[in-house]
N, C-alpha and C positions, 0 to 999 in steps of 0.2 A: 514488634515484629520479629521475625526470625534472624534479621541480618542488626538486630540490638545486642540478640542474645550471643551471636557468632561474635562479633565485634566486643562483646566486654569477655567473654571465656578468652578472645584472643589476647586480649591486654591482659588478662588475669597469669594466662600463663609463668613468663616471667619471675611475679609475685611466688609462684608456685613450687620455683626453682625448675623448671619448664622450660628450653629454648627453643624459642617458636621455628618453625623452619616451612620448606617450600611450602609442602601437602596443607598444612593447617593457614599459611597467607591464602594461598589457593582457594582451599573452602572459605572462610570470611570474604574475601573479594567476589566469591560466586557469589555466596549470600548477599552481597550490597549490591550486585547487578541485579540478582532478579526485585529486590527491595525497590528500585531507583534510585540508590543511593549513590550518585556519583561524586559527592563530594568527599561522601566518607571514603569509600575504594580511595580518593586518589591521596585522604590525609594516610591510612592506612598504608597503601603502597611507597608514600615517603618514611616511612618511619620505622618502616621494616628496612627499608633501602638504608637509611641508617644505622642500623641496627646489625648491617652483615647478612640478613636473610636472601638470602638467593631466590630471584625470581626467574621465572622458566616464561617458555611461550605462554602457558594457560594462566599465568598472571599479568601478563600482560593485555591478553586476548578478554580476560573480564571487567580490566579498569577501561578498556578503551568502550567494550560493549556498553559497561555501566554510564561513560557519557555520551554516546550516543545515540542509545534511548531514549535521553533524556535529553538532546535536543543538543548539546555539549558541543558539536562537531570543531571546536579549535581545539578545543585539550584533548581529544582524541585523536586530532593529528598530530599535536604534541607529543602527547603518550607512544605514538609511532615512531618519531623520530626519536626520541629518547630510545628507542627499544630497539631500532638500527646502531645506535650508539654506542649499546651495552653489548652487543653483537650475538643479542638474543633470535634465533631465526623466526622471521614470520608466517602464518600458516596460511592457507585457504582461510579460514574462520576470521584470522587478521584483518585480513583484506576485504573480506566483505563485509566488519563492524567498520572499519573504516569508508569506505568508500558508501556505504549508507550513512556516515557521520554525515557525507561530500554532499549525498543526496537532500537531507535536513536544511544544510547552508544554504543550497542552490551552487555548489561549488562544484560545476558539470565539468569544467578546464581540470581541475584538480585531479577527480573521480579519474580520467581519462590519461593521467598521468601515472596516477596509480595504477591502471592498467597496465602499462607500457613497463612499470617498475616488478609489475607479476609478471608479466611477460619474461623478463629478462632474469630477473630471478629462477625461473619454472617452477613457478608455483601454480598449480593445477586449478585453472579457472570450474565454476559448475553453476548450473540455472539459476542461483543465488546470486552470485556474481554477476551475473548479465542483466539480471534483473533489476537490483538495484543499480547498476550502472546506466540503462536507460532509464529505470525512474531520475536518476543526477541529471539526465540530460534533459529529459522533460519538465521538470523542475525551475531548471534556467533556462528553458525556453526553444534548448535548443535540437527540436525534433527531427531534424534531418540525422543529425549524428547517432539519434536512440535509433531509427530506422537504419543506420548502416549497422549498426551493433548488431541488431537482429537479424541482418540477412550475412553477415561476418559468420554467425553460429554455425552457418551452413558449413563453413570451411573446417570446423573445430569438430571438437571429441564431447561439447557441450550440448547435453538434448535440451530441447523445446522443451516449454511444460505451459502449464495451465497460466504461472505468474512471466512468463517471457509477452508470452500472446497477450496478455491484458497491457503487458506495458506496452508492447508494439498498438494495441489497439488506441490507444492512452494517446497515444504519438498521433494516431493519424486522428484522432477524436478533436486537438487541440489546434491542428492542420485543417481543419473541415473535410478532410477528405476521406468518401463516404465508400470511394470505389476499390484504396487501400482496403480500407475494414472489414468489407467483404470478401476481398481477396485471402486476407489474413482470415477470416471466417472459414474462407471453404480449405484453405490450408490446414488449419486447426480440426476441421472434421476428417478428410483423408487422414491427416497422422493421427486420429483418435485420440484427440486430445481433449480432454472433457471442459465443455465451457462451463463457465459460471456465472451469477448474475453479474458480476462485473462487465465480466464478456461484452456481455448481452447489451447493458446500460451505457457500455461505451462504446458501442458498434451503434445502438439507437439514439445518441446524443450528437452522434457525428452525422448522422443522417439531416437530423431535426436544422441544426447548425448550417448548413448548406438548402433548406425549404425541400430535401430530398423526404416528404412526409410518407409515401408510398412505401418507400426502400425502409425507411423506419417500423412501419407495421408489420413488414415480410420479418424483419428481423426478429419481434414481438412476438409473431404467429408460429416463427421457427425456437423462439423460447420457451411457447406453452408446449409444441411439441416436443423439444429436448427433455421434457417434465423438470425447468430448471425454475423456480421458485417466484414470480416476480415481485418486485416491493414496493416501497413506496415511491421510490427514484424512479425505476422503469414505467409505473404507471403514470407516474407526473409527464415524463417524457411521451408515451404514448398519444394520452389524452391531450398532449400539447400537438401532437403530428395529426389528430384527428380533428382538431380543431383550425389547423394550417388547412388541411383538407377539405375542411367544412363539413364534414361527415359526421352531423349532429348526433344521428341515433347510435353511430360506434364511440361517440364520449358517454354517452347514458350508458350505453351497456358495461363497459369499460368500469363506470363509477360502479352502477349494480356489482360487478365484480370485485370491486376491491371493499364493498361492502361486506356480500358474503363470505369470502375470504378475511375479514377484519382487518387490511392492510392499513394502519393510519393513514390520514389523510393529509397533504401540504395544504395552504390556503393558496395557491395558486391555481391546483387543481381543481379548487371547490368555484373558483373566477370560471375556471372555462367550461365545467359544468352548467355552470348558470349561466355562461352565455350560448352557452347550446340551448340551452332551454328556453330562453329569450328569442332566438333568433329562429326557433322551431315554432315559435308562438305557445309552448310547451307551459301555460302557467301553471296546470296543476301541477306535472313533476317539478317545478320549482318550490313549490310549497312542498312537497312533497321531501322534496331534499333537504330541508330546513328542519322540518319534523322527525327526519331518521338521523339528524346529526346528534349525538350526546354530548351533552357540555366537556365531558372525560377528551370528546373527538376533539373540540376546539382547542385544549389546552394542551394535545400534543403536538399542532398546528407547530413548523417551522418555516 
């Protein structure tokens, strides 16, 4: 890979009579983050640190990223304290590889400390940052906090964006609460804020969660009209509120839909298909269903 070939020119250096210095650790530790290579960034960044090479914020800002990519989030809080140490300053970009390290751990306490530490720093928070700090909070559970996060932004210089409102929806999805999510829904359309299928699937799964089947299909009906794409998720989810319902002939149509459209199918879906069609006394479209399924369909089945 590309972060092989960075990594042996960088050690070749040296050999070359070459003294490696910030700009070229820099590029090698990019190249090991977008690689996933966090083990190399962090043998690398010791051994440059030995060596005298001078690290800046963007080498700091790449070995942290590269472990917390990769799931890392203690040595990227490491990596940070180290980096307070050196009395390298931390960026915007810092804070939010880290505090997405917090989000990976489930370490929502932590995330929300780091907060408080941008805070008082003035380090300029942005959509990124709030985002992954209420994904931390949702994470460990703790939804009420992702929800003050979110209505906090109002006070701040941080816009809304498309990934705030999924998390905010995320929060009230994990809550049951169906009356949040539309709330947040019609917030999210006054500020033109474009939803997406996330949106959508977690506005529709909050519904489902609470037997509010009705309120799930408006949301459904309000995503064909958004023209926002639906998938496998959202359609599992439907055909399960239409089946709460009892509204046998909107799961057939529903499936016919996700037939011509070629949305893979879950095997959970294909259960309440067929028990629509059992409970419609429907045998032919059951056979029917059996027949348009291709073996290709069952083995994407999850």
């Amino acid at each position: 890979g590309e972060w092989e070939k960075a990594a042996q020119l960088f050690s070749l250096m040296p050999h070359r009579m070459v003294k490696p210095g910030t700009i070229s650790l820099n590029a090698v530790l990019s190249a090991c983050e977008k690689g996933g290579q966090w083990q190399k960034a962090l043998q690398l960044f010791k051994v440059s640190t030995q060596s005298k090479v001078e690290s800046n914020t963007v080498s700091f800002n790449a070995t942290i990223s590269a472990c917390e990519k990769c799931g890392e989030w203690e040595k990227a809080l490491l990596m940070f304290g180290e980096m307070a140490q050196c009395g390298v300053e931390a960026s915007t970009i810092t804070f939010n590889a880290v505090i997405s390290a917090c989000e990976k751990g489930r370490e929502w306490a932590m995330a929300l400390q780091l907060l408080d530490v941008m805070s008082k720093s003035n380090t300029q928070l942005n959509a990124i940052t709030a985002s992954a700090l209420m994904s931390a909070c949702i994470n460990g559970n703790a939804h009420d906090e992702a929800l003050q996060l979110f209505d906090s932004m109002a006070g701040s210089n941080v816009e809304h964006s498309t990934f705030t409102f999924n998390a905010a929806m995320s929060a009230c999805e994990k809550d049951g609460n169906w009356e949040g999510a539309w709330k947040l829904f019609e917030v999210m359309s006054q500020s033109k804020i474009n939803s997406d299928s996330v949106t959508f699937n977690s506005a529709i799964g909050t519904c489902i969660e609470v037997g509010e089947w009705e309120q799930a299909l408006c949301f459904f009906a309000e995503m064909v009209r958004s023209k926002v794409t639906p998938n496998k998720i959202t359609f599992k989810a439907a055909i399960s509120a239409c089946r709460v319902g009892g509204n046998f002939e909107a799961v057939w149509q529903l499936f016919e839909t996700m037939t011509r459209d070629e949305v893979g199918c879950h095997a959970i879906t294909l259960g309440d298909v067929v028990w629509a069609c059992e409970k419609n006394y429907e045998w032919d479209r059951t056979l029917l269903l059996f027949r348009s399924i291709e073996f290709s369909s069952w083995k994407s089945m999850a």
